[in-house]
C-alpha positions in Angstrom: 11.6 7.7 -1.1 14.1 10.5 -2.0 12.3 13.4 -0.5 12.3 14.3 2.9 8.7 14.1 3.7 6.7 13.9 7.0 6.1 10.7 8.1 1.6 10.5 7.9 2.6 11.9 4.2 5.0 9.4 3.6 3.1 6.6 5.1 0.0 7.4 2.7 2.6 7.0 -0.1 3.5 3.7 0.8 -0.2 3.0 0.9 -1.1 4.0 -2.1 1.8 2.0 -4.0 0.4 -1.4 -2.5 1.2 -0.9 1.1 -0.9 -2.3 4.1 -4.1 -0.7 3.7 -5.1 -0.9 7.8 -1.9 2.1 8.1 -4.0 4.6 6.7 -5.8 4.9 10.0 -1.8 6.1 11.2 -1.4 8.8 9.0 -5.3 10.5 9.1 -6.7 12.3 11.3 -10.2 10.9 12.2 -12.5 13.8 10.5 -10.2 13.8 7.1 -11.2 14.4 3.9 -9.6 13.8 0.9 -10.8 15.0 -2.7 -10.0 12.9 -6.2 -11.4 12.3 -9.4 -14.3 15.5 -8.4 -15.5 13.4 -5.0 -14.9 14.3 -1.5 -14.5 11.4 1.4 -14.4 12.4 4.5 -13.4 10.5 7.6 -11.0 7.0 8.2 -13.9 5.1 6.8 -14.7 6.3 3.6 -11.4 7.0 3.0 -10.6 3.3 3.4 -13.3 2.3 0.8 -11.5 4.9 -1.7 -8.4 3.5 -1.6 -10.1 0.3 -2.2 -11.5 1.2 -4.8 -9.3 2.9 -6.3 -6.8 -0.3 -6.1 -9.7 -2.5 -7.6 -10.3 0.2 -10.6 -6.7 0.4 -11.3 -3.1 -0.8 -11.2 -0.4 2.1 -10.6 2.6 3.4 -8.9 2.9 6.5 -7.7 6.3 8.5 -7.6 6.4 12.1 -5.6 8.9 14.3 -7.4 8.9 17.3 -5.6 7.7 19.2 -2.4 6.7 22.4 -1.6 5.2 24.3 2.0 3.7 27.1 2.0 0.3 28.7 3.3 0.2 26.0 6.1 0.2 23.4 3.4 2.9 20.7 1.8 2.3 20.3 -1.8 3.9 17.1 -3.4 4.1 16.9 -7.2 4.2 13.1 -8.1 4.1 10.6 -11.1 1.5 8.5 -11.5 2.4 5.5 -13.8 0.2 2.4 -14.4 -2.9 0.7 -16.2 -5.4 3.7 -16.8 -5.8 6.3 -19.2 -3.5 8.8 -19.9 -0.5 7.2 -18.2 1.4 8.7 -17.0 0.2 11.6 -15.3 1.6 14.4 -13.0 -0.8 15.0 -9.9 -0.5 17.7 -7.2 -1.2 15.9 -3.6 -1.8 19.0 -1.4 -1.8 18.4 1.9 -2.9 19.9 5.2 -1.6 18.6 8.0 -2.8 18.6 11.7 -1.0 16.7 14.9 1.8 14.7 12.5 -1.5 13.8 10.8 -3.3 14.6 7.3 -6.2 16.5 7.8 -7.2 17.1 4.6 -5.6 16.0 0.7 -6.2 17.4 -2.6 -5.4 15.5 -5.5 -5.9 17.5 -8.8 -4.1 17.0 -12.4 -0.9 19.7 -12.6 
């Protein structure tokens, strides 16, 4: 990656472009939450069955183009490229992080 992220943020990059799926558990806290697509999963669990899912549903890549702190949060602006409607697309990842650990993520269209 050619930003200069923190490593949980990283880490859930990696994931989400293919990556081994049992490091999510490294870079969330145990009581996150992360909200996509209008749903909310909360904790390592259900967060596991999203990403899942989400690989199942779809074949992507996802690029982060840009970062941005501020308000206790790191906002990554990324390219989503793949098999689903409307590729590509431009997300905002908004992270809070807690402990070198994501508490919480955001994903919304830009």
């Amino acid at each position: 990656m050619s930003l200069q992220l923190p490593v949980a943020v990283e880490t859930y990059f990696d994931v989400s472009n293919g990556g081994d799926l049992s490091q999510l558990a490294s870079c969330f806290c145990s009581h996150a939450r992360v909200f996509d697509e209008n749903k909310t999963h909360e904790g390592i669990q259900a967060i596991d069955v999203w990403q899942k899912e989400v690989r199942r549903a779809f074949s992507f890549e996802v690029q982060p183009l840009q970062a941005m702190q501020g308000e206790g949060r790191l906002t990554v602006i990324a390219r989503l490229t793949g098999r689903f409607p409307g590729s590509p697309v431009q997300l905002s990842h908004v992270f809070t992080l807690e402990s070198d650990r994501i508490a919480s993520l955001e994903i919304t269209p830009c």
